[in-house]
C-alpha positions in Angstrom: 119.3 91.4 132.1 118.3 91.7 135.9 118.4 94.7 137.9 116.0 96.3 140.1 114.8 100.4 140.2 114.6 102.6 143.0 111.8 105.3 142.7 112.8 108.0 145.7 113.4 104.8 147.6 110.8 102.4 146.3 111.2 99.4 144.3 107.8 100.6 142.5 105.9 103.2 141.3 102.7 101.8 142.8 101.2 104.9 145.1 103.5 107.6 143.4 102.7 110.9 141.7 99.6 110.4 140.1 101.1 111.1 136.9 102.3 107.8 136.5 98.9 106.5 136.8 97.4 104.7 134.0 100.0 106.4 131.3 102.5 106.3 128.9 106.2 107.7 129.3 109.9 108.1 128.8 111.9 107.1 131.8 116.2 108.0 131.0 118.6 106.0 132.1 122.3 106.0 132.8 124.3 102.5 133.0 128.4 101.7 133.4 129.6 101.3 129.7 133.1 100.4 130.7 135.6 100.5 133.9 139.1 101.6 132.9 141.6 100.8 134.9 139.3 101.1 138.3 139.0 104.5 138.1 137.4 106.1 135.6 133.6 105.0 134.9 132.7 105.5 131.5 128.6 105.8 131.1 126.3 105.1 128.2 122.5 107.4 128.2 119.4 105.7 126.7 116.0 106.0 127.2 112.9 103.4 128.1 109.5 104.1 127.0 107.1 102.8 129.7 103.3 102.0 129.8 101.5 101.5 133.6 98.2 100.7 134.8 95.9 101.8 136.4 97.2 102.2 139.9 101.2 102.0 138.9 101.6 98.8 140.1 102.8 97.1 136.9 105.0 98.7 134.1 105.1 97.6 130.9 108.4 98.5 128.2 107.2 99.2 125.3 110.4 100.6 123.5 113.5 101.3 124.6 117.1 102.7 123.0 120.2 103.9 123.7 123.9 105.4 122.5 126.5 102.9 122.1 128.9 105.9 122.0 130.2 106.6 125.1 128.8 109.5 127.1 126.8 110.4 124.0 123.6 111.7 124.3 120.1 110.2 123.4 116.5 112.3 122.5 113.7 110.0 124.2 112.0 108.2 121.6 115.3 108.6 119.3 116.3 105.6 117.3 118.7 104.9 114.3 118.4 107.6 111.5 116.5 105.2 108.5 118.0 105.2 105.4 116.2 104.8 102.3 115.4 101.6 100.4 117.2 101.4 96.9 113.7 101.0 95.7 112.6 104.7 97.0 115.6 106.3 95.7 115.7 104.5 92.3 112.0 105.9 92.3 113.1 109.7 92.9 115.9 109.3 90.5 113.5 108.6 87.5 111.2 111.2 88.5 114.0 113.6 88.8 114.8 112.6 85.3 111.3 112.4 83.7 111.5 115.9 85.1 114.3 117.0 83.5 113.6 115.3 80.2 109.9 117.2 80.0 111.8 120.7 81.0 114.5 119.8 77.9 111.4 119.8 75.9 109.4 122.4 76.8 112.3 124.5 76.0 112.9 123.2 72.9 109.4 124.1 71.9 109.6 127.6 73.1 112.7 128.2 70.5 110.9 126.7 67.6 
């Protein structure tokens, strides 16, 4: 990927707000998904989170994501929804059971 920035007509945030000084943040970013017949631009949203230094001359990425969907939105710092390992939910199965089984008994020794 290549591609340069413009910050309010910089190239860098060196000597900007000094909230970008020495910190951590989400930047959001639009790009062209797709160009359908030359007319209608179709965007993607995503987000980058960035780390500077001390006087905003050098950014670091230190995550980044987006929506493949077109035009769909993105939370910053949103990433795939995890799904659980078989092992996890084989786990809280047999629980559930065990559960189950110990309620089954307990009632069973209520009636005697």
């Amino acid at each position: 990927f290549t591609g340069s920035a413009d910050f309010n007509g910089r190239t860098s945030l060196a000597g900007a707000a000094p909230a970008w000084s020495n910190a951590t943040g989400y930047v959001g970013v639009k790009f062209l998904a797709a160009d359908f017949n030359g007319s209608d631009a179709v965007y993607n949203y995503g987000w980058i989170k960035l780390q500077t230094n001390v006087d905003a001359s050098q950014l670091t990425v230190l995550a980044f994501g987006y929506n493949d969907v077109d035009g769909g939105a993105i939370s910053a710092g949103q990433g795939p929804t995890p799904v659980p390992e078989p092992a996890t939910s084989a786990a809280l199965l047999a629980l559930g059971a065990a559960g189950l089984v110990a309620y089954r008994q307990r009632k069973q020794l209520r009636r005697a």
